[in-house]
PyMOL Python script that loads the backbone (N, CA, C, O; Angstrom):
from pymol import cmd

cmd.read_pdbstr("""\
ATOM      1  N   UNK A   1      90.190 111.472 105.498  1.00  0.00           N
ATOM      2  CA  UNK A   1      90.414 110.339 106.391  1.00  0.00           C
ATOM      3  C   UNK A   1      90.176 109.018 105.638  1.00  0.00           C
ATOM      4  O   UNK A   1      90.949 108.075 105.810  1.00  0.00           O
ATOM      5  N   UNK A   2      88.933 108.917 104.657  1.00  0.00           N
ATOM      6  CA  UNK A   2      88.685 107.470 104.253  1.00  0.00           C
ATOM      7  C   UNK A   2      90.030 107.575 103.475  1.00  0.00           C
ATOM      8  O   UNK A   2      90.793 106.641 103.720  1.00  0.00           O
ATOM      9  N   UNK A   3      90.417 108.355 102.732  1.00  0.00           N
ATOM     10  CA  UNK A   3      91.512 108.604 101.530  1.00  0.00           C
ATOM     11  C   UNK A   3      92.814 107.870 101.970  1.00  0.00           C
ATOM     12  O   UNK A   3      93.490 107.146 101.239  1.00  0.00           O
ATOM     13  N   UNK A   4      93.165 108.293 103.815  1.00  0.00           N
ATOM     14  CA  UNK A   4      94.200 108.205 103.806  1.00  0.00           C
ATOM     15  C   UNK A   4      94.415 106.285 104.225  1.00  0.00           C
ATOM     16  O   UNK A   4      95.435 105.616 104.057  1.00  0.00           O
ATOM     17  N   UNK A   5      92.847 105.750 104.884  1.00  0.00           N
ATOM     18  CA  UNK A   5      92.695 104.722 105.064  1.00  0.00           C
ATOM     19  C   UNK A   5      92.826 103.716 103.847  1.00  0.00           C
ATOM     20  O   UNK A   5      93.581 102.765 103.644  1.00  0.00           O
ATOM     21  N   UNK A   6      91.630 104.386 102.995  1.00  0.00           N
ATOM     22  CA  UNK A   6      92.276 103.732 101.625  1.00  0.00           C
ATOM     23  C   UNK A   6      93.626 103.130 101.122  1.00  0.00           C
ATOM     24  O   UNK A   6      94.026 101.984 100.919  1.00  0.00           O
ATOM     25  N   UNK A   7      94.210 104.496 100.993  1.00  0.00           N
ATOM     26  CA  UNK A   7      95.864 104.397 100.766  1.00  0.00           C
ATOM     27  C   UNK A   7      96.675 103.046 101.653  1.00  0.00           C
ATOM     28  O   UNK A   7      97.331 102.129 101.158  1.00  0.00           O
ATOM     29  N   UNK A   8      96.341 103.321 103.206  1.00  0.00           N
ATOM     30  CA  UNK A   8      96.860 101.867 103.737  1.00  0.00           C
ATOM     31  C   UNK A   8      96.478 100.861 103.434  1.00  0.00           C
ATOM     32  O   UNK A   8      97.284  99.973 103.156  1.00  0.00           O
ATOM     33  N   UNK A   9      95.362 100.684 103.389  1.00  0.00           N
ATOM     34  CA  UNK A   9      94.495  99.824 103.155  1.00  0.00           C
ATOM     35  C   UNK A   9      95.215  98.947 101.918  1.00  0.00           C
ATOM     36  O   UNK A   9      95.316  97.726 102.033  1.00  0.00           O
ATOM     37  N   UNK A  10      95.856  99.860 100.369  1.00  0.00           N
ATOM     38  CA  UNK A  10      96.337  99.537  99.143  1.00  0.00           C
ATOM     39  C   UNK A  10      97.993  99.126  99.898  1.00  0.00           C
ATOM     40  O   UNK A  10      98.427  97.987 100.068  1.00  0.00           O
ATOM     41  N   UNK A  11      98.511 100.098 100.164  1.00  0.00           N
ATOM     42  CA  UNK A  11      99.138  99.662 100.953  1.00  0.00           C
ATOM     43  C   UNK A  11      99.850  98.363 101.633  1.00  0.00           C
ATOM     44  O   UNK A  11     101.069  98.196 101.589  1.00  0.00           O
ATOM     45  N   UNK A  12      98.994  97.509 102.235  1.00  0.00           N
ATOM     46  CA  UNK A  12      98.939  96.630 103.122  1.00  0.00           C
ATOM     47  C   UNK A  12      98.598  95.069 102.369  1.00  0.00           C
ATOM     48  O   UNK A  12      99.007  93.991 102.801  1.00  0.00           O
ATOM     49  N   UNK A  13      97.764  95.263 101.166  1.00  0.00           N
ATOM     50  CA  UNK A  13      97.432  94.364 100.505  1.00  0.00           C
ATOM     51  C   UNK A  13      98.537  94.104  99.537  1.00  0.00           C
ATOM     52  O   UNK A  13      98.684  92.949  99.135  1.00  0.00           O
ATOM     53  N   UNK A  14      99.433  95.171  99.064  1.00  0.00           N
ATOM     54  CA  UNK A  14     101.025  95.339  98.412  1.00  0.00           C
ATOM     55  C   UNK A  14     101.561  94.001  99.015  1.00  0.00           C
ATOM     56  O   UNK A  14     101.832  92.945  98.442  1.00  0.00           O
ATOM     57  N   UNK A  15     101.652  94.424 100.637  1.00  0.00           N
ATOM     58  CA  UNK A  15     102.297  93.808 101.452  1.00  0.00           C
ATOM     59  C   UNK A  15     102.511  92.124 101.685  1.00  0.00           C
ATOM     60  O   UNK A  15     103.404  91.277 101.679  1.00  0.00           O
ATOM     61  N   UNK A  16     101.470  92.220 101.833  1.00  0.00           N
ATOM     62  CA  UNK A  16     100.612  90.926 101.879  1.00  0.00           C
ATOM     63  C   UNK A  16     101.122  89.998 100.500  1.00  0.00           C
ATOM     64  O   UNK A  16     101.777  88.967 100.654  1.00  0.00           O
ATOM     65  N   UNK A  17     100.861  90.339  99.600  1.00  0.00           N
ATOM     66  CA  UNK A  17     100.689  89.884  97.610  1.00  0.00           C
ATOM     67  C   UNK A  17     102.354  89.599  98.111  1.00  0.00           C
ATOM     68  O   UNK A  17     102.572  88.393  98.223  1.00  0.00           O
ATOM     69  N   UNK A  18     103.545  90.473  98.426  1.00  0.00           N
ATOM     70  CA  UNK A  18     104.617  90.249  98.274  1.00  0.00           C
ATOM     71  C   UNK A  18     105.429  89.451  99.320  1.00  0.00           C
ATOM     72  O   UNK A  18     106.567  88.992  99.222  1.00  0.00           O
ATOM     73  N   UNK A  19     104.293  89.389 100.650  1.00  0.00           N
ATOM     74  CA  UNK A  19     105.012  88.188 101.487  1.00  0.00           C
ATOM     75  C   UNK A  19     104.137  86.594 101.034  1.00  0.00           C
ATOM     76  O   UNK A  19     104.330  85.479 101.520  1.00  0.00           O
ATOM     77  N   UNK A  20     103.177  86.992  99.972  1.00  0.00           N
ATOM     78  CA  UNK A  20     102.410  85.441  99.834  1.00  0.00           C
ATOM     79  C   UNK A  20     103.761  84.881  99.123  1.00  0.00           C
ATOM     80  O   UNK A  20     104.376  83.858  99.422  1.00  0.00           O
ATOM     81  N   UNK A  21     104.080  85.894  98.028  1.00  0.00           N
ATOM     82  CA  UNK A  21     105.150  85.061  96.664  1.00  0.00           C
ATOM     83  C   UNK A  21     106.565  84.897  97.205  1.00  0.00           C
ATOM     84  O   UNK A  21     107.338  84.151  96.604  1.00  0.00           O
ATOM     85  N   UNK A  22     107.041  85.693  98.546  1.00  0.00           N
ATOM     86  CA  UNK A  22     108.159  85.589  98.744  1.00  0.00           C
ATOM     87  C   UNK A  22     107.885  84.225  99.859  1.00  0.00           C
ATOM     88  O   UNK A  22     108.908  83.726 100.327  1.00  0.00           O
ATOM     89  N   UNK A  23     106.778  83.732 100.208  1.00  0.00           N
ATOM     90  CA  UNK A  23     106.357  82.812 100.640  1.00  0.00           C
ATOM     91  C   UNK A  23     106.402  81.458  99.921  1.00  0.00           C
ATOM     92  O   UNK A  23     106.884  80.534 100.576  1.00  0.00           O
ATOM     93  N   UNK A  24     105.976  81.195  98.679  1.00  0.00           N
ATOM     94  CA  UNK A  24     105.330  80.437  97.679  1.00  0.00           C
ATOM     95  C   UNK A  24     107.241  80.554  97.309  1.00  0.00           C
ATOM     96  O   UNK A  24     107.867  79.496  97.249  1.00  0.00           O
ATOM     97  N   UNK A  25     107.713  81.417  97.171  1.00  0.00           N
ATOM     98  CA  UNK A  25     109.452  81.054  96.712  1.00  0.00           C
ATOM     99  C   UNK A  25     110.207  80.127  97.604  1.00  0.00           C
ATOM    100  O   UNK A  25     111.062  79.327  97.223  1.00  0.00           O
ATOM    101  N   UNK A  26     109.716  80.356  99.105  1.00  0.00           N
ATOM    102  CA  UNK A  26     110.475  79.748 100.100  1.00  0.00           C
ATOM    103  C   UNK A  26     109.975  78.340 100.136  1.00  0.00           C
ATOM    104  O   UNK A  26     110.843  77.502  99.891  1.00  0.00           O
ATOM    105  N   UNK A  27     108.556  77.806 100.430  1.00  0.00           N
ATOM    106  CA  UNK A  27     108.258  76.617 100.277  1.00  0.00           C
ATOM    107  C   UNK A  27     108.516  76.134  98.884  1.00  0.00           C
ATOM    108  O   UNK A  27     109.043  75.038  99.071  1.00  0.00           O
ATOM    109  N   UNK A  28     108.436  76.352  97.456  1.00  0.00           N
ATOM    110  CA  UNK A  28     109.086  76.067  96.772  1.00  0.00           C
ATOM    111  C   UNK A  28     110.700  75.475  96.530  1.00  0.00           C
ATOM    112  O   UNK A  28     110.962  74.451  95.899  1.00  0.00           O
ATOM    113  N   UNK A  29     111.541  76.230  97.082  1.00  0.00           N
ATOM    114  CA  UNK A  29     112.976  75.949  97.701  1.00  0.00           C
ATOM    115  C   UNK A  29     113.100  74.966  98.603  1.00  0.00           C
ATOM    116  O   UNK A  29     114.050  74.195  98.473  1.00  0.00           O
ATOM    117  N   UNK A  30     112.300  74.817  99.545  1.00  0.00           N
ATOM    118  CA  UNK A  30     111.856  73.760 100.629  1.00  0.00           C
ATOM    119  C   UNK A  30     111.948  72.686 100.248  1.00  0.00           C
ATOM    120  O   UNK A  30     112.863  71.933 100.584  1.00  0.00           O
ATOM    121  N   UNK A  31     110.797  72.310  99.275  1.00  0.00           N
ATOM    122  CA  UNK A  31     110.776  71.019  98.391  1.00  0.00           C
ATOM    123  C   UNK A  31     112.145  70.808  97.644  1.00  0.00           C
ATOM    124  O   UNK A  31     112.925  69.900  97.931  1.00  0.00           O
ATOM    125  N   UNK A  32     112.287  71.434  96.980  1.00  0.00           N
ATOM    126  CA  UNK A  32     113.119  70.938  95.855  1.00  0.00           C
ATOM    127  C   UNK A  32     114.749  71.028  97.133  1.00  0.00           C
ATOM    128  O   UNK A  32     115.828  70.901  96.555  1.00  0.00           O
ATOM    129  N   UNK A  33     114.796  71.181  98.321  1.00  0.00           N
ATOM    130  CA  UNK A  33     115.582  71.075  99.117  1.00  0.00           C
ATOM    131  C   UNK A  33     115.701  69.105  99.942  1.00  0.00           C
ATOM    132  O   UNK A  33     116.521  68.192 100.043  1.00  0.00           O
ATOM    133  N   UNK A  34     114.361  69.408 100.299  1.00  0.00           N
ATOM    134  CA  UNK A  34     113.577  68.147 100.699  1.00  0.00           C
ATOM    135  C   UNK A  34     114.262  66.804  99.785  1.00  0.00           C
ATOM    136  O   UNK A  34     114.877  65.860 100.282  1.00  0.00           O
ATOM    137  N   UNK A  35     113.946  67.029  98.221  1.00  0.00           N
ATOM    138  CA  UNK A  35     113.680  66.102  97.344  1.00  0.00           C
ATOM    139  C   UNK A  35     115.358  65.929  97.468  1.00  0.00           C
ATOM    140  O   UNK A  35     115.786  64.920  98.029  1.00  0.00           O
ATOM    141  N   UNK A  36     116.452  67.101  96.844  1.00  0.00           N
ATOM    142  CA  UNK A  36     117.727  66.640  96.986  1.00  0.00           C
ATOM    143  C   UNK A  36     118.065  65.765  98.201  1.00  0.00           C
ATOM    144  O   UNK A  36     118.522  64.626  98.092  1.00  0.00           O
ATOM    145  N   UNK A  37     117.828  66.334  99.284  1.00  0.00           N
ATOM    146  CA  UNK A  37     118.106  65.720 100.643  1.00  0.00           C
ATOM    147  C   UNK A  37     117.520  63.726 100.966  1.00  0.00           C
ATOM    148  O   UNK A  37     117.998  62.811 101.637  1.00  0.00           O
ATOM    149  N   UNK A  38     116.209  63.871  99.997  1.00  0.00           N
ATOM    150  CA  UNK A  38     115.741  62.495 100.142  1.00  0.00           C
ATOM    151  C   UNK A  38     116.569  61.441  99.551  1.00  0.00           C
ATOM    152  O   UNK A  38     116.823  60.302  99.942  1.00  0.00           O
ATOM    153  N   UNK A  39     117.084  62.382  98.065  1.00  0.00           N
ATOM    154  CA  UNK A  39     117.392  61.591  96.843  1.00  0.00           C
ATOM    155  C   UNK A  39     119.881  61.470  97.188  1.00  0.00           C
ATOM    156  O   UNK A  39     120.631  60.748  96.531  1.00  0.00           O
ATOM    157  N   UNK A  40     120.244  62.278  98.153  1.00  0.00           N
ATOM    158  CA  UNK A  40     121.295  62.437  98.963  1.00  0.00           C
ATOM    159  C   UNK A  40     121.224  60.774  99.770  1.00  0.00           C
ATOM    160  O   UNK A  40     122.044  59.861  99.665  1.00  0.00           O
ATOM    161  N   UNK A  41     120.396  60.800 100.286  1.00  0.00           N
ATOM    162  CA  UNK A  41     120.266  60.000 101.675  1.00  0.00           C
ATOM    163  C   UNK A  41     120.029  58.685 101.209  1.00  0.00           C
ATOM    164  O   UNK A  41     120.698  57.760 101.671  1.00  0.00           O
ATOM    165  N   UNK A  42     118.946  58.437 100.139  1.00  0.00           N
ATOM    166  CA  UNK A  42     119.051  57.333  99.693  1.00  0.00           C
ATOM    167  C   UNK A  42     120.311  56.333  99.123  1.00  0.00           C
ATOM    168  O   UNK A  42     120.598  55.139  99.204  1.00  0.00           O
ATOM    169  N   UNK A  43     121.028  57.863  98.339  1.00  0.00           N
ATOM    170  CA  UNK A  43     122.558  57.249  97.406  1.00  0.00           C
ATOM    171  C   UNK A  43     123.543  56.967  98.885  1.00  0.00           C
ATOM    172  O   UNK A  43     124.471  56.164  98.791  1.00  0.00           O
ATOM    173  N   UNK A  44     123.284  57.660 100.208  1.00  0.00           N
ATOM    174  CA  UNK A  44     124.202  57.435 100.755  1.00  0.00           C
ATOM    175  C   UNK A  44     124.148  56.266 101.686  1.00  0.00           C
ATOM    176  O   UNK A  44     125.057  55.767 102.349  1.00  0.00           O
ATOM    177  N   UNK A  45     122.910  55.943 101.593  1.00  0.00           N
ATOM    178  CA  UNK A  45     122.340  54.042 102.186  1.00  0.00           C
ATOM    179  C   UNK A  45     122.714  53.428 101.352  1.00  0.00           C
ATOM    180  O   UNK A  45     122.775  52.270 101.766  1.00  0.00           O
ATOM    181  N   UNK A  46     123.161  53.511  99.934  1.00  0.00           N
ATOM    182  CA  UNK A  46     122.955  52.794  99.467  1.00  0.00           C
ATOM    183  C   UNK A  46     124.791  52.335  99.203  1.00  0.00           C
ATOM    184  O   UNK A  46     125.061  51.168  98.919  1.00  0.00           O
ATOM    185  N   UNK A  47     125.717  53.207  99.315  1.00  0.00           N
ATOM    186  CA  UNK A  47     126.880  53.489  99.486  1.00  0.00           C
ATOM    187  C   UNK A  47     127.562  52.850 100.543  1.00  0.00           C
ATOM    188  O   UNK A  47     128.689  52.393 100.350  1.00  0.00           O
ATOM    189  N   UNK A  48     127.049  52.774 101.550  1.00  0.00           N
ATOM    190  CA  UNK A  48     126.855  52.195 103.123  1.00  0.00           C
ATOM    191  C   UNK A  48     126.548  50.808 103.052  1.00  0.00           C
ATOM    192  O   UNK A  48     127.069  49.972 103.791  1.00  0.00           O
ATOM    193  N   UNK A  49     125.601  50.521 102.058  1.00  0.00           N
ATOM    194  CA  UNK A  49     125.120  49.244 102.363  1.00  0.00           C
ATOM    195  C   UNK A  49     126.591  48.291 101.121  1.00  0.00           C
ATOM    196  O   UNK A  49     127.001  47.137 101.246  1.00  0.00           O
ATOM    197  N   UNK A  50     126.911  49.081 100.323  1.00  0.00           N
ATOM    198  CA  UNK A  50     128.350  48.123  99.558  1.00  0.00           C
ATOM    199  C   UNK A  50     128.775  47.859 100.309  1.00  0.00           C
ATOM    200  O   UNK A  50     128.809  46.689 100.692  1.00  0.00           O
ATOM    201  N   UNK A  51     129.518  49.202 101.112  1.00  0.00           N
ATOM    202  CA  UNK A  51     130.680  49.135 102.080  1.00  0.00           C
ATOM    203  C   UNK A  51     130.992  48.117 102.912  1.00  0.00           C
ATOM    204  O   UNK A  51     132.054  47.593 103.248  1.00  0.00           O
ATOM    205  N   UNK A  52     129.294  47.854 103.306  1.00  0.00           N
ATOM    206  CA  UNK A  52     129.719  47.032 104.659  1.00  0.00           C
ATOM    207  C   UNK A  52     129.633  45.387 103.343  1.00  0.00           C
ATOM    208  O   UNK A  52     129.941  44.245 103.682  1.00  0.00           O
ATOM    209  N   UNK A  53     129.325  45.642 102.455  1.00  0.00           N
ATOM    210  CA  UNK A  53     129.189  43.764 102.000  1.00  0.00           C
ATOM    211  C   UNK A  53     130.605  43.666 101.572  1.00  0.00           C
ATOM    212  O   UNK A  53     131.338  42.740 101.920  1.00  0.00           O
ATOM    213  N   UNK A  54     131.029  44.810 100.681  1.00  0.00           N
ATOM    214  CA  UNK A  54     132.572  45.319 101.270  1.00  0.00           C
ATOM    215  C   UNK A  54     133.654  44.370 101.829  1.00  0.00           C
ATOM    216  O   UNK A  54     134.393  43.457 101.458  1.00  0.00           O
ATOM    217  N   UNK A  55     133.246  45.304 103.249  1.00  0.00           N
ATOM    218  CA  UNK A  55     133.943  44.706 104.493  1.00  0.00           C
ATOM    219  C   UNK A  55     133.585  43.248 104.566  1.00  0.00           C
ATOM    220  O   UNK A  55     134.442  42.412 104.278  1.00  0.00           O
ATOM    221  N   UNK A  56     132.469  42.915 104.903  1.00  0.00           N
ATOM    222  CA  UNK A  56     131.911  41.638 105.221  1.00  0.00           C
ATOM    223  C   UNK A  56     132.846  40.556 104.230  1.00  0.00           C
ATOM    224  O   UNK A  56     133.331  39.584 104.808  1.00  0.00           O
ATOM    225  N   UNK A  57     133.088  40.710 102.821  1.00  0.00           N
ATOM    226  CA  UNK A  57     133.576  40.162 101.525  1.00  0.00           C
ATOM    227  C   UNK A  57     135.613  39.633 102.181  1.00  0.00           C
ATOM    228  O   UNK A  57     136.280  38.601 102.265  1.00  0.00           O
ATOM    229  N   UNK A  58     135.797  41.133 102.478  1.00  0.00           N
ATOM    230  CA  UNK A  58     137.038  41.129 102.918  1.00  0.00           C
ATOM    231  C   UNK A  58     137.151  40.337 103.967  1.00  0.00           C
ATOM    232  O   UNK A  58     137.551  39.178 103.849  1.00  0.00           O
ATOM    233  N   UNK A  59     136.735  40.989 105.375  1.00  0.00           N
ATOM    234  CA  UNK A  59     136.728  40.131 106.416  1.00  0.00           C
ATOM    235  C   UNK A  59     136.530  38.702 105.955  1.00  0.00           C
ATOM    236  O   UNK A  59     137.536  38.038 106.204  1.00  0.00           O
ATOM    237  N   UNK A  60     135.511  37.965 105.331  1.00  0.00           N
ATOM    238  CA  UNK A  60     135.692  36.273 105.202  1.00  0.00           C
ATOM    239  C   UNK A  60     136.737  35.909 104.196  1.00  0.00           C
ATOM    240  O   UNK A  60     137.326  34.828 104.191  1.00  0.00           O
ATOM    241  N   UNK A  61     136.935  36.925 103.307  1.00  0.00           N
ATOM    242  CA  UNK A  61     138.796  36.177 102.670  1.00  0.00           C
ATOM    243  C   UNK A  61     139.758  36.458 103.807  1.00  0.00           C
ATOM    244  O   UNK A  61     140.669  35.659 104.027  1.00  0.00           O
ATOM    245  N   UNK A  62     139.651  37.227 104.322  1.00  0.00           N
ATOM    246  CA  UNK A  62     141.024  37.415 105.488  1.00  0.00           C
ATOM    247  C   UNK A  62     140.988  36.025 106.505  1.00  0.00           C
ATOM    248  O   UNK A  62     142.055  35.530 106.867  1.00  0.00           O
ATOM    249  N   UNK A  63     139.918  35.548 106.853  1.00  0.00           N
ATOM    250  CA  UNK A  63     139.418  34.591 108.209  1.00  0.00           C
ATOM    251  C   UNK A  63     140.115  33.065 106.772  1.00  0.00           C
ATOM    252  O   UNK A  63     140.829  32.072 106.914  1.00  0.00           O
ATOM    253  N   UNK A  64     139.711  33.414 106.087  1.00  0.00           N
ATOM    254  CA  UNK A  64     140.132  32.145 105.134  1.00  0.00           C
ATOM    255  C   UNK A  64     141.426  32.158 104.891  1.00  0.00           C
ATOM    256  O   UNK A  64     141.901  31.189 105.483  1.00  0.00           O
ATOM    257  N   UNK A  65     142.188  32.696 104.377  1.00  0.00           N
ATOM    258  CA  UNK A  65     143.712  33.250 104.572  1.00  0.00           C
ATOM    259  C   UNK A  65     144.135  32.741 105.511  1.00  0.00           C
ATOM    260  O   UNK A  65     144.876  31.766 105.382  1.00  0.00           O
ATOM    261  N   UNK A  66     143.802  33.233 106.748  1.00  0.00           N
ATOM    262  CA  UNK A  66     144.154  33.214 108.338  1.00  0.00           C
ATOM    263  C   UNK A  66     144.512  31.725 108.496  1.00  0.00           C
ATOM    264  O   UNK A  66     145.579  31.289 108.928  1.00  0.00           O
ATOM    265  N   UNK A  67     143.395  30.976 108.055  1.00  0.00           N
ATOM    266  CA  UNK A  67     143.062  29.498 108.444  1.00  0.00           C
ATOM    267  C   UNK A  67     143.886  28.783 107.121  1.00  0.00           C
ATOM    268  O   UNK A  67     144.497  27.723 107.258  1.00  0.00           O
ATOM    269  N   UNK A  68     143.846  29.177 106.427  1.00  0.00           N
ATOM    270  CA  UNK A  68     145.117  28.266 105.053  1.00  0.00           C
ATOM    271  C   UNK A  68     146.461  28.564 106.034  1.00  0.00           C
ATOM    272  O   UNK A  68     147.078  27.697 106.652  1.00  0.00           O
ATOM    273  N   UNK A  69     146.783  30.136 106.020  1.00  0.00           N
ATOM    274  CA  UNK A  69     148.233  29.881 106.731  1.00  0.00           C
ATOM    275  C   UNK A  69     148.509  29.366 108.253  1.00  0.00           C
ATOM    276  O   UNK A  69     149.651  29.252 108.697  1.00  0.00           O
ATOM    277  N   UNK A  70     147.230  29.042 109.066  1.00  0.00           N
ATOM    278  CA  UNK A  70     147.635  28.177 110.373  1.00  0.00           C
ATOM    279  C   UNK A  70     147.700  26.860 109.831  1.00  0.00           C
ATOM    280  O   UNK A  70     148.374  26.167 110.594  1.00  0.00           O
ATOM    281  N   UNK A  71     147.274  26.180 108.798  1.00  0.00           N
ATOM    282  CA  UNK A  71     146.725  24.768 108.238  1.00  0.00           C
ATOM    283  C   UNK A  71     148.373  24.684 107.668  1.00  0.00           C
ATOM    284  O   UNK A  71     149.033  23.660 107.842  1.00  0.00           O
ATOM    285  N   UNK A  72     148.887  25.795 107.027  1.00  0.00           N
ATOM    286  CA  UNK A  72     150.574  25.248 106.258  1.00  0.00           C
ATOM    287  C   UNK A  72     151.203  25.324 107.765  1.00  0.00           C
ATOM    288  O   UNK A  72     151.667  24.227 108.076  1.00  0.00           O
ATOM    289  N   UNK A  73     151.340  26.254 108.731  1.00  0.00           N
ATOM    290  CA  UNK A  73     152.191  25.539 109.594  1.00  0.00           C
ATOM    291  C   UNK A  73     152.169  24.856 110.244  1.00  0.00           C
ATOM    292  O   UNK A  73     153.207  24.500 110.801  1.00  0.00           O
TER     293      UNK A  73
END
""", "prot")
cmd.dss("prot")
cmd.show_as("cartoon", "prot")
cmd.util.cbc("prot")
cmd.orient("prot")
């Protein structure tokens, strides 16, 4: 009986050892998921933030345009 307790006992601690590291793999992945996702989000604010000076750039040559060609007719 202790023998066969033993045995689980070895057993169970197997178990354990191989859900800590398949653990320690997943939060590992996590981060380095995290970090892409931070380092994603930043380039894409920052992509966003041209765009609109962009637009903004365009829009006031267009309004200037607009107002030269009401001024020639």
């Amino acid at each position: 009986m202790f023998q066969k307790l033993e045995e689980e006992k070895v057993k169970l601690e197997d178990q354990l050892k191989w859900k800590k590291e398949q653990f320690k793999h997943l939060e590992e992945a996590y981060e380095k998921l995290k970090g892409q996702f931070k380092s994603s989000k930043k380039e894409w604010e920052m992509e966003k933030s041209t765009l609109l000076d962009e637009i903004s750039s365009l829009q006031t040559k267009l309004d200037s345009q607009i107002r030269i060609s009401e001024d020639l007719q």
